[in-house]
C-alpha positions in Angstrom: -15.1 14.7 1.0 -13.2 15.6 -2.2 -11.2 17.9 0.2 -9.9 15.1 1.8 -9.5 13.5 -1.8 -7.7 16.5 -2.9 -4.9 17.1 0.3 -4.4 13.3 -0.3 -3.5 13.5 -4.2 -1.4 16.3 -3.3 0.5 14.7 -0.2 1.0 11.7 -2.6 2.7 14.5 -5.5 4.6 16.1 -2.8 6.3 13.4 -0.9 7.2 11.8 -4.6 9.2 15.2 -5.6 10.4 15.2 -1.6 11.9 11.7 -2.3 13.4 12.5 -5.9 15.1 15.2 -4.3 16.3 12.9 -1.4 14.4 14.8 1.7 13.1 11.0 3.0 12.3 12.9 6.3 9.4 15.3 4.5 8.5 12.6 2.1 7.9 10.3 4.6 5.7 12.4 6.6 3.5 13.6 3.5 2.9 9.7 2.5 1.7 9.1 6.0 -0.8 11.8 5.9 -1.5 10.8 2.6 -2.1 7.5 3.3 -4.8 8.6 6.6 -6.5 10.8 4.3 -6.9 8.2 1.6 -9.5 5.6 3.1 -11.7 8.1 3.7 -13.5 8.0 0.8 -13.5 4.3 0.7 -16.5 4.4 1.9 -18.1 6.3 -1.2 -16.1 3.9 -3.5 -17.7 1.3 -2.3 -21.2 2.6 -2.1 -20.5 4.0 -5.8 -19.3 0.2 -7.2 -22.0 -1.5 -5.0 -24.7 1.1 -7.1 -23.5 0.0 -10.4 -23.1 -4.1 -10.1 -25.8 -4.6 -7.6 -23.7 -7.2 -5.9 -22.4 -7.1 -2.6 -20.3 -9.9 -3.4 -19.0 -8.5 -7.0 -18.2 -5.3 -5.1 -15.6 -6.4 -3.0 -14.3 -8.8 -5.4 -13.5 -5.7 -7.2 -12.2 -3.7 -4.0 -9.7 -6.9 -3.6 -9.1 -6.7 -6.9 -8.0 -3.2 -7.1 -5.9 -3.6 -3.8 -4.2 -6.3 -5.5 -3.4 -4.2 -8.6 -1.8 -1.0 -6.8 0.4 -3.6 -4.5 1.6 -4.8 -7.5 2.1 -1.7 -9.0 4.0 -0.6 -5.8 6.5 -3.9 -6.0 7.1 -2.9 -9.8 7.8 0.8 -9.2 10.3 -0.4 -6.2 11.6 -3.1 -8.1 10.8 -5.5 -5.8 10.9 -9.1 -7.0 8.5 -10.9 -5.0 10.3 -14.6 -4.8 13.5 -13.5 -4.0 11.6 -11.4 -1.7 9.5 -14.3 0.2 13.3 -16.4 0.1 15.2 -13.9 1.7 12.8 -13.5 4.7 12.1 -17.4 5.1 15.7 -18.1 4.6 15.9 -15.4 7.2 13.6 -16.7 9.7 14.9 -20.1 9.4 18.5 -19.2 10.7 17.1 -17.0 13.1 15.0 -20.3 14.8 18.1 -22.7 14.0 20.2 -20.1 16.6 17.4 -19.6 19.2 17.2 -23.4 19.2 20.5 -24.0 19.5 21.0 -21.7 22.3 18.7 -23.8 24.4 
């Protein structure tokens, strides 16, 4: 299992140098493998958590937790602003009705 932790961490360090050194094509397909590889062990993080609170519930308050921390981490490393984000799209999706019922 810490193979598969292992050729994760290390897809994730290569496809960050790939993208520094603009080669999107490679550093796209190392994050996808490192991304498969990664919820492999989700299982033994789980299992390990669930061992130390005793708490199902606690656990995956945790898990969500944690999920919630790296997608934040990911909008603040891509300097993505999260409102302008959400009023883009629904501004977005609002024309794009307005012309499909206008069309009818």
């Amino acid at each position: 299992m810490f193979v598969l932790y292992g050729c994760a961490f290390l897809s994730f360090i290569l496809s960050f140098i790939f993208f520094k050194l603009n080669k999107k094509d490679l550093g796209n397909t190392l994050i996808t493998i490192a991304l498969f590889l990664n919820p492999f062990g989700y299982d033994l993080v789980v299992y390990w958590i669930n061992s130390i609170t005793k708490d199902y519930w606690m656990t995956i308050s945790i898990m969500y937790m944690l999920a919630g921390f790296f997608f934040a981490l990911f909008m603040y490393f891509y300097n993505i602003n999260p409102i302008y984000a959400f009023r883009y799209h629904s501004t977005k999706t609002r024309n794009h009705i307005k012309r499909k019922l206008k069309r009818k």
